[in-house]
ZATI-944454 format. One record per residue (C-alpha): residue in three letters; chain; x, z, y. Coordinates in steps of 0.1 Angstrom, whole numbers, plus 5000, padded with zeros to 4 digits. Each point is the difference from the previous one (the first is absolute). Layout:
! residues N
{ALA,A,{X,Z,Y}};
...
//
This chain:
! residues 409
{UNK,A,{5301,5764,5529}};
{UNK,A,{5029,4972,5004}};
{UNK,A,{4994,4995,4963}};
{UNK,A,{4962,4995,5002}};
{UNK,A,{5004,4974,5028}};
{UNK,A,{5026,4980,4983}};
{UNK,A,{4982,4999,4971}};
{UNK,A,{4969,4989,5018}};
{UNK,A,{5022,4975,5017}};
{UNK,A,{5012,4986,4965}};
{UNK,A,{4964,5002,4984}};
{UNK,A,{4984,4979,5029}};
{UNK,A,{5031,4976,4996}};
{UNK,A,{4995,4995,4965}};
{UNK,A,{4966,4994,5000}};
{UNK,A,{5005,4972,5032}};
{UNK,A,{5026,4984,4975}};
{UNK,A,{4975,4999,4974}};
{UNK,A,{4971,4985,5022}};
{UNK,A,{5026,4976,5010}};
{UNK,A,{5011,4987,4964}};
{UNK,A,{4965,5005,4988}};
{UNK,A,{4991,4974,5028}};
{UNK,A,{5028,4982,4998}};
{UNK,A,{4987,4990,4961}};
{UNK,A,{4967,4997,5005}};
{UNK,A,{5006,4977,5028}};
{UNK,A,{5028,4978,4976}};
{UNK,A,{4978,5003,4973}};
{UNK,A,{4971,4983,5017}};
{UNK,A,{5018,4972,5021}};
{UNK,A,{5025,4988,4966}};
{UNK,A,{4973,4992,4974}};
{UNK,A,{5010,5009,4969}};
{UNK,A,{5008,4967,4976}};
{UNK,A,{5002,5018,4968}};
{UNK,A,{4965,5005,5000}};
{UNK,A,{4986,4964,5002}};
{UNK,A,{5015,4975,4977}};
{UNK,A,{5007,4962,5017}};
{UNK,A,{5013,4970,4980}};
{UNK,A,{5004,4962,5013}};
{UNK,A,{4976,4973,4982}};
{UNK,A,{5025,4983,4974}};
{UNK,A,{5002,4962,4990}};
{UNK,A,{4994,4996,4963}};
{UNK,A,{4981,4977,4977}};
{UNK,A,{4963,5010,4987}};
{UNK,A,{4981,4983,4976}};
{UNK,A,{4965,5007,4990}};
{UNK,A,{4998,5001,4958}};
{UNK,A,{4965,5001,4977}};
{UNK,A,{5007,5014,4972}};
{UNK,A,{4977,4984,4969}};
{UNK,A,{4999,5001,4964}};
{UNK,A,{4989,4978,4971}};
{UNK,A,{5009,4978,4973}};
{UNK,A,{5018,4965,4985}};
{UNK,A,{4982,4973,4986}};
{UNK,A,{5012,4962,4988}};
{UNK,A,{4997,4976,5027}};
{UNK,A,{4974,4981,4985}};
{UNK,A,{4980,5019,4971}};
{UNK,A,{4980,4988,4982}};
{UNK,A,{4975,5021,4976}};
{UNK,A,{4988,4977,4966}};
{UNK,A,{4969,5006,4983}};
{UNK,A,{4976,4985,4973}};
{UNK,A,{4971,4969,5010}};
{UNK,A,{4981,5010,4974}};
{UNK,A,{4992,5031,4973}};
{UNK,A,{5021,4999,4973}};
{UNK,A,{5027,5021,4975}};
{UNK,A,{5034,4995,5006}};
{UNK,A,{5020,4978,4971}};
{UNK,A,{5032,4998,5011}};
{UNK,A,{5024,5006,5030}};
{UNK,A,{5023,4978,5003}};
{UNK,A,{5023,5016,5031}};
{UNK,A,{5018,5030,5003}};
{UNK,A,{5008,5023,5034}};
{UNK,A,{5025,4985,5022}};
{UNK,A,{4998,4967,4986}};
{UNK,A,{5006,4973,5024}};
{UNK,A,{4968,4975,4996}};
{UNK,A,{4991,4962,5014}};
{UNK,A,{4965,4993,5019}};
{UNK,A,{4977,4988,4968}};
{UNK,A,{5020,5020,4977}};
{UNK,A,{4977,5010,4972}};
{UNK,A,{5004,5041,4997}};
{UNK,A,{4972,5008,4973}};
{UNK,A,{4975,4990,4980}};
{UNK,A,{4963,5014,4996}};
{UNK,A,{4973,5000,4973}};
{UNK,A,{4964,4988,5013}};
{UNK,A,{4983,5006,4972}};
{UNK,A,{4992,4965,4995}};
{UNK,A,{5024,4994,4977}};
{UNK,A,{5033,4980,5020}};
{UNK,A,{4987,4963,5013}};
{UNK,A,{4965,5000,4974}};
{UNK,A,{4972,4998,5024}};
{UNK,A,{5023,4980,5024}};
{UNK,A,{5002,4973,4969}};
{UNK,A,{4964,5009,4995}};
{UNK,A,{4989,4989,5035}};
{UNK,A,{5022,4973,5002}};
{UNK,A,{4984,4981,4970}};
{UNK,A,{4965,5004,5016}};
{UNK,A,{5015,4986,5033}};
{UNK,A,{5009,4972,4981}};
{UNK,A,{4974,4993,4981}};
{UNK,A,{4977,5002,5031}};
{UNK,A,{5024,4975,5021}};
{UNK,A,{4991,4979,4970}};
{UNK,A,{4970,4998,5000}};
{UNK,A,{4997,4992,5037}};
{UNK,A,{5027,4972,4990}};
{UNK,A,{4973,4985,4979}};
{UNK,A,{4970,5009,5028}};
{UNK,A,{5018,4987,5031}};
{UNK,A,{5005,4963,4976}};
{UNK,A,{4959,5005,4992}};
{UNK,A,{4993,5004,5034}};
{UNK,A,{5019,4966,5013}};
{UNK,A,{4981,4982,4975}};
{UNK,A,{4966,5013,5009}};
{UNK,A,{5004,4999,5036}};
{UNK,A,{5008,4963,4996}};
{UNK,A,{4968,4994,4980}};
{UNK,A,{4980,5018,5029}};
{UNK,A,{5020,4979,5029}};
{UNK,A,{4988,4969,4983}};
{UNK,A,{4965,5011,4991}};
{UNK,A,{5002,4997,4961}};
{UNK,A,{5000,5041,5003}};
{UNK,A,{4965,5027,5005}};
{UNK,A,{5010,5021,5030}};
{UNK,A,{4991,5030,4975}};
{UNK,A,{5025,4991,4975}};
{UNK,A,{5026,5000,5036}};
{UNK,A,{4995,5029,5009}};
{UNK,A,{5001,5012,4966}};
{UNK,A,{5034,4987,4997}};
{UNK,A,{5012,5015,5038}};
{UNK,A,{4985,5032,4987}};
{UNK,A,{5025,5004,4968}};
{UNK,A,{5030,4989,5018}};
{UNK,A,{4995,5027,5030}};
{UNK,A,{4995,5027,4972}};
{UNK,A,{5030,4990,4981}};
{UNK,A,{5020,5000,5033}};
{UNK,A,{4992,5035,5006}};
{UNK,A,{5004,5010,4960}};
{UNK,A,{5038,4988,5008}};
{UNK,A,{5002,5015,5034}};
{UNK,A,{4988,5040,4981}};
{UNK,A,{5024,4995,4973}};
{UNK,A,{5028,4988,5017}};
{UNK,A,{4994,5036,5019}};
{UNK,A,{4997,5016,4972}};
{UNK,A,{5035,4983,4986}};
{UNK,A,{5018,5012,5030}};
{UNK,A,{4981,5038,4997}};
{UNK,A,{5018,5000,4966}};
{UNK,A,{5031,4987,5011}};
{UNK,A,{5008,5022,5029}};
{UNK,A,{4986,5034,4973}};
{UNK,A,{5029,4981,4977}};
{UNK,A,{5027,4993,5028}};
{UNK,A,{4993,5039,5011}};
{UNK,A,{5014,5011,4965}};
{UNK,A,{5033,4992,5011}};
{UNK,A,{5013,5023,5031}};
{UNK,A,{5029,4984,5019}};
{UNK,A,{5021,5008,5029}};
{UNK,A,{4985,4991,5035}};
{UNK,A,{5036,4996,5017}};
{UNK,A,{5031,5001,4993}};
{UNK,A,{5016,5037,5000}};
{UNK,A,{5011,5030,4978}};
{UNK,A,{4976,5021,4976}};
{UNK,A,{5000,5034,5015}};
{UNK,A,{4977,5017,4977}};
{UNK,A,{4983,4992,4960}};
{UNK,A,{4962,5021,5005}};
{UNK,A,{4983,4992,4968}};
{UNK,A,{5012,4998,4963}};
{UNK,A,{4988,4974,4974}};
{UNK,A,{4965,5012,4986}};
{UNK,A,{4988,5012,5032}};
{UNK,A,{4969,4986,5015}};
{UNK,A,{5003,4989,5036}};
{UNK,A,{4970,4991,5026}};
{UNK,A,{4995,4981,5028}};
{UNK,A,{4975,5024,5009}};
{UNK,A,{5001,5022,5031}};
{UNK,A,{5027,5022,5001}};
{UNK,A,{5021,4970,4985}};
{UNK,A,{5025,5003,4976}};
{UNK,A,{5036,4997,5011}};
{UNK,A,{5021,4986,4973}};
{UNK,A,{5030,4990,5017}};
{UNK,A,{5019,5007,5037}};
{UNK,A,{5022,4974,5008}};
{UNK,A,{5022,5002,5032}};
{UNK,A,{5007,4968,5016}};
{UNK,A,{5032,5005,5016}};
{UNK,A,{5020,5033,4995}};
{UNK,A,{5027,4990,5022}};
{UNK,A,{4976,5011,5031}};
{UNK,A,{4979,5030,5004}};
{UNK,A,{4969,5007,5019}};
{UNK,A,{5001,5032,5015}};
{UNK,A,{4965,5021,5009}};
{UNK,A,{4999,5030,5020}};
{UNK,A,{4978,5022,5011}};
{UNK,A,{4994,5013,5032}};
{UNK,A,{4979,5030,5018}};
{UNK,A,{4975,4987,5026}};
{UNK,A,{5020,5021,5029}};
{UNK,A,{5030,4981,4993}};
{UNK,A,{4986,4966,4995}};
{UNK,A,{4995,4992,5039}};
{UNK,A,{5042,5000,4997}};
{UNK,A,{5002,4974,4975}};
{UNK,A,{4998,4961,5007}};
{UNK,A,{5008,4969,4982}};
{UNK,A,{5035,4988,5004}};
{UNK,A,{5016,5036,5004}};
{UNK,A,{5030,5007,4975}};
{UNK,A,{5003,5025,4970}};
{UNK,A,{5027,5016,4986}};
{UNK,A,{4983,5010,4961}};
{UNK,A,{5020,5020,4972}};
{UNK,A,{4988,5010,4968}};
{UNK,A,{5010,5035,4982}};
{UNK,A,{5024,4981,4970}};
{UNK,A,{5024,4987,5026}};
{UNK,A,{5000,5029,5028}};
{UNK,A,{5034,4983,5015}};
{UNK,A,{4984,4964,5004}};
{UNK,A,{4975,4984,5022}};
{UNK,A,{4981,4969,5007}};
{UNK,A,{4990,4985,5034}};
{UNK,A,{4969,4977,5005}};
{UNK,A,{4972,4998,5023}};
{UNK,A,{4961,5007,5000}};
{UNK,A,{4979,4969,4988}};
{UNK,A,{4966,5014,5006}};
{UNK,A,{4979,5029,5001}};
{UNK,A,{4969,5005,4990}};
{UNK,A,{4969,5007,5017}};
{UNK,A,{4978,5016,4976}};
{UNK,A,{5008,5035,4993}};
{UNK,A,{5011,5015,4963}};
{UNK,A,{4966,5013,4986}};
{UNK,A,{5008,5034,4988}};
{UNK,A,{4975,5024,4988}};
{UNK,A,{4991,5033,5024}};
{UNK,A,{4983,5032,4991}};
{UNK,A,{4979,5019,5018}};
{UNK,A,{5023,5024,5013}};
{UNK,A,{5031,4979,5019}};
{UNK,A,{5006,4972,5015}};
{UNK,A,{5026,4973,4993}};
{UNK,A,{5010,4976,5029}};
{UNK,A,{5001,4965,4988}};
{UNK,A,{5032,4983,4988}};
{UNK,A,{5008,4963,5003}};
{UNK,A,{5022,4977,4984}};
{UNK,A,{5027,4976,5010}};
{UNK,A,{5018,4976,4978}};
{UNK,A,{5043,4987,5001}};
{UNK,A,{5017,4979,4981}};
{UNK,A,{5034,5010,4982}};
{UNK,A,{5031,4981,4987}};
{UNK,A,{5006,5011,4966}};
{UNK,A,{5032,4973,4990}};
{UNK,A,{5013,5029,4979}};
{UNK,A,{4970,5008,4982}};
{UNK,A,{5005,5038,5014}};
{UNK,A,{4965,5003,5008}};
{UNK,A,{4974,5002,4977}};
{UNK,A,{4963,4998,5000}};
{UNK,A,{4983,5035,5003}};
{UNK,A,{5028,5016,5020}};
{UNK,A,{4994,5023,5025}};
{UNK,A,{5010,4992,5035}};
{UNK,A,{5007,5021,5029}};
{UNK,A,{4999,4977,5031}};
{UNK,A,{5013,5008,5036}};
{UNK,A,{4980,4971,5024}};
{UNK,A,{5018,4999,5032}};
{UNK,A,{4973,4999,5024}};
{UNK,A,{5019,5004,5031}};
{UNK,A,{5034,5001,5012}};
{UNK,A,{5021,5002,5032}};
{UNK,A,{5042,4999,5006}};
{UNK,A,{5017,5019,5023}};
{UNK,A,{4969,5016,5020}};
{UNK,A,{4996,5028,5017}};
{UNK,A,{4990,5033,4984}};
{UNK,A,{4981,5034,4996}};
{UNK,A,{5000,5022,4972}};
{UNK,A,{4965,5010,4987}};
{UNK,A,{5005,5037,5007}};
{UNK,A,{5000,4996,5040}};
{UNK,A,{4962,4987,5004}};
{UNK,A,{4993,5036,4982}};
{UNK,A,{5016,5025,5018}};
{UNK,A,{4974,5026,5011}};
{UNK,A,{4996,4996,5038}};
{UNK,A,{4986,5034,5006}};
{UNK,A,{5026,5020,4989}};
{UNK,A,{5020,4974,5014}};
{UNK,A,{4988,4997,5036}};
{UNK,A,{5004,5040,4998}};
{UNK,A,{5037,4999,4991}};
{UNK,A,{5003,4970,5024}};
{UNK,A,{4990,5031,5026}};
{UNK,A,{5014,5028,4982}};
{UNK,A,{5037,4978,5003}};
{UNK,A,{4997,4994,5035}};
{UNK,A,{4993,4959,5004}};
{UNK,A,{4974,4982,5018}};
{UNK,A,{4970,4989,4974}};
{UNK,A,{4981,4965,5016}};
{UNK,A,{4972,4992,4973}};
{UNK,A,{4985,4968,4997}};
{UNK,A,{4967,4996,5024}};
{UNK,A,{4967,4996,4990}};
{UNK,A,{4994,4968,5013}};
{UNK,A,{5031,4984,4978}};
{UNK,A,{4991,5024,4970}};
{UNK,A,{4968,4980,5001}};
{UNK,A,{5017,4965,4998}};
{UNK,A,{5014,5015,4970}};
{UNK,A,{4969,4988,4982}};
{UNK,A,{4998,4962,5009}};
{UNK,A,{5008,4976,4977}};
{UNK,A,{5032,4984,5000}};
{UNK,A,{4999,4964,4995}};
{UNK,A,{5035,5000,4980}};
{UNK,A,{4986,5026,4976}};
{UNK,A,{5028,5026,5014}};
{UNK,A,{4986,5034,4994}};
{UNK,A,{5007,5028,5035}};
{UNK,A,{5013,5030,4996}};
{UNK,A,{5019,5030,5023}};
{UNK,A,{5032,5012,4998}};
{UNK,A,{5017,5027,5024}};
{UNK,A,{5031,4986,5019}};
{UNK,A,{5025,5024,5018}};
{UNK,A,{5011,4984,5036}};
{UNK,A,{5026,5025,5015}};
{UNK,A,{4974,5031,4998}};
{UNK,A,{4968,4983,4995}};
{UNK,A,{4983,4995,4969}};
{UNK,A,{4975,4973,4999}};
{UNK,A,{4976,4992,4981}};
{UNK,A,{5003,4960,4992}};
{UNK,A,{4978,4972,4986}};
{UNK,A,{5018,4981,4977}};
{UNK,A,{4990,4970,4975}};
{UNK,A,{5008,5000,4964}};
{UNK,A,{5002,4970,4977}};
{UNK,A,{5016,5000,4966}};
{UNK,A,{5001,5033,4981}};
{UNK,A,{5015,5009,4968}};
{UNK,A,{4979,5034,5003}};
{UNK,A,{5034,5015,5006}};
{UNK,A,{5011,4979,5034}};
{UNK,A,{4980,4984,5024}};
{UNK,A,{5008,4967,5020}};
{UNK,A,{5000,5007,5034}};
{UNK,A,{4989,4967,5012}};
{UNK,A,{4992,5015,5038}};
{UNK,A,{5003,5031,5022}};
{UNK,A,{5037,5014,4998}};
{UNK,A,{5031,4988,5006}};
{UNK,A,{5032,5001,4977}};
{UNK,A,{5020,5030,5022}};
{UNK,A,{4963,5019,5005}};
{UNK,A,{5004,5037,4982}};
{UNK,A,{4968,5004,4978}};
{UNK,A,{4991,5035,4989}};
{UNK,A,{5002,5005,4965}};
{UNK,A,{4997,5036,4992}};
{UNK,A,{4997,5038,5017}};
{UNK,A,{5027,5021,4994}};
{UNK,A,{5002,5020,4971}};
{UNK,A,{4988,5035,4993}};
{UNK,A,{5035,5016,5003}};
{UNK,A,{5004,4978,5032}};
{UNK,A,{4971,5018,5019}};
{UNK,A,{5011,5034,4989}};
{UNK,A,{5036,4999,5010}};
{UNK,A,{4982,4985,5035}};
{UNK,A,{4978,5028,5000}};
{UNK,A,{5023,5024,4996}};
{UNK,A,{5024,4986,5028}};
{UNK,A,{4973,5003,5024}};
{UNK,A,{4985,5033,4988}};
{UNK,A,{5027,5019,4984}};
{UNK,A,{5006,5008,4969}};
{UNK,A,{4986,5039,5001}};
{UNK,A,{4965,4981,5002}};
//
């Protein structure tokens, strides 16, 4: 009988014990929340610049394209690629057809002998206007006279056109450099026939100064807000991966590329802004490829977010907010409203979570800079504030989980 007491006496002991240490936890567990679970990291000070990233291509600063005045075959060629060439510089020679300067000569022999003959009229018509100013001369034969001179006049006037037709066919034989520059490219052989004809023929490419490059790039219509005139670029081409070239946007255009769409997609419109590039070495070449980096924005030593925390999932995160025994104060409607007004500074708003002692709250902040992987922080937190970043891993909430439940469970 003792025995049965003392072990009642010991059962109902143990058990109080247990009640005891059971509420001893539970009551430690929920007053200490438990910081393993929710992540916090202070805003950091860092530089961010906002990059574009465009492609495209070299050309000569200065280009210009040479082509044929008239039809003709080609008879000679008188320059070769990469030859440096003077403004007038003749470059080839074509055939008309009409064999070299012949009709020129022939035209200029009828000007002649038509500026000849109103030689001999203009004298005539002195002598009879004389006659008719002093009344020895019939008003008929006056007129007569004023008649031959006017047609003579305009018998000179048609050939001297005609002369000058002839001469600029004959001049147009002879193809010469419009500038001074550098023969990038030979298109046509001797024997060819070239036109003036739409499309033109290109016979020569000449590139007025290789010792600067224009740069154009082109860039995708959601990026093109970004981009201004002034704002610098860093461009590198694929044969010198270890080199680079600073300049500056000169202009961008406002017409979109034309590109051809099919029935089935659609392509958002691409623009095009030009640079110029020192080229002193001659490294660059025309028809390069360019990658360009345009800094569009850029900020020192400014306050910062990573991406990663205006992502976090508040729903499982208000629930381990709970689950880990802080105090959760969301944003109000009223300000979550005010969210959407426009920001005269063109900051964008978004929320953040901030731990305060053992309140988490949810906090308007305003972003300005981004390099997609930080944000500028350009209002809203303060330097020492500790930002949630992250929820505590998988084998973080187990291992809690079992503390507080026991590991039989």
């Amino acid at each position: 009988m003792k025995n049965i007491v003392r072990t009642m006496k010991l059962g109902t002991l143990t058990i109080a014990i247990t009640a005891i240490s059971i509420f001893y936890f539970l009551h430690h567990s929920n007053s200490a929340p438990h910081h393993n679970l929710i992540k916090t990291k202070n805003p950091q000070l860092r530089t961010i610049a906002h990059i574009v990233h465009a492609q495209g291509s070299l050309e000569a600063h200065g280009y210009a394209k040479v082509g044929p005045l008239i039809t003709g075959t080609v008879k000679r060629i008188l320059v070769k690629t990469d030859q440096n060439v003077k403004k007038g510089e003749l470059l080839a020679i074509l055939d008309n057809g009409k064999g070299g300067d012949t009709s020129l000569r022939q035209q200029e022999a009828i000007l002649e002998k038509a500026k000849a003959t109103m030689q001999y009229q203009e004298s005539y018509f002195k002598r009879q206007q004389t006659l008719f100013n002093a009344g020895q001369l019939a008003k008929d034969a006056y007129e007569k006279a004023l008649q031959d001179i006017t047609i003579i006049r305009a018998e000179v006037k048609n050939q001297q056109a005609a002369y000058e037709k002839e001469k600029y066919i004959y001049d147009s034989t002879f193809i010469r450099s419009p500038c001074d520059g550098t023969i990038l490219t030979v298109n046509v052989k001797e024997g060819e026939t070239v036109s003036e004809a739409a499309p033109p023929s290109v016979l020569f490419e000449i590139a007025q100064d290789l010792g600067t490059m224009s740069a154009t790039v082109t860039i995708d219509e959601n990026k093109i807000g970004s981009v201004s005139i002034g704002q610098k670029v860093k461009v590198m081409v694929d044969t010198y991966p270890y080199r680079h070239w600073c300049t500056t946007i000169e202009h961008i255009a406002n017409a979109p590329i034309q590109q051809q769409k099919n029935q089935t997609s659609t392509q958002s419109a691409r623009y095009e802004a030009y640079c110029s590039i020192p080229n002193s070495d001659g490294a660059l070449k025309p028809g390069m490829t360019i990658h360009a980096n345009i800094i569009a924005a850029k900020k020192k030593n400014v306050l910062s977010l990573p991406g990663f925390v205006f992502q976090i999932n508040t729903s499982l995160l208000k629930k381990v907010i709970k689950l880990a025994g802080y105090t959760i104060k969301p944003l109000d409607k009223t300000k979550r409203r005010e969210l959407h007004a426009k920001k005269p500074d063109k900051t964008i708003p978004q929320t953040i979570w901030v731990l305060h002692n053992t309140t988490i709250t949810e906090t308007v902040v305003y972003t300005g800079v981004t390099n997609n992987a930080y944000f500028e922080i350009v209002s809203g937190l303060q330097p020492n504030d500790s930002v949630v970043f992250d929820i505590g891993s998988y084998d973080e909430m187990k291992k809690w989980y079992s503390q507080w439940a026991g590991k039989g469970l």
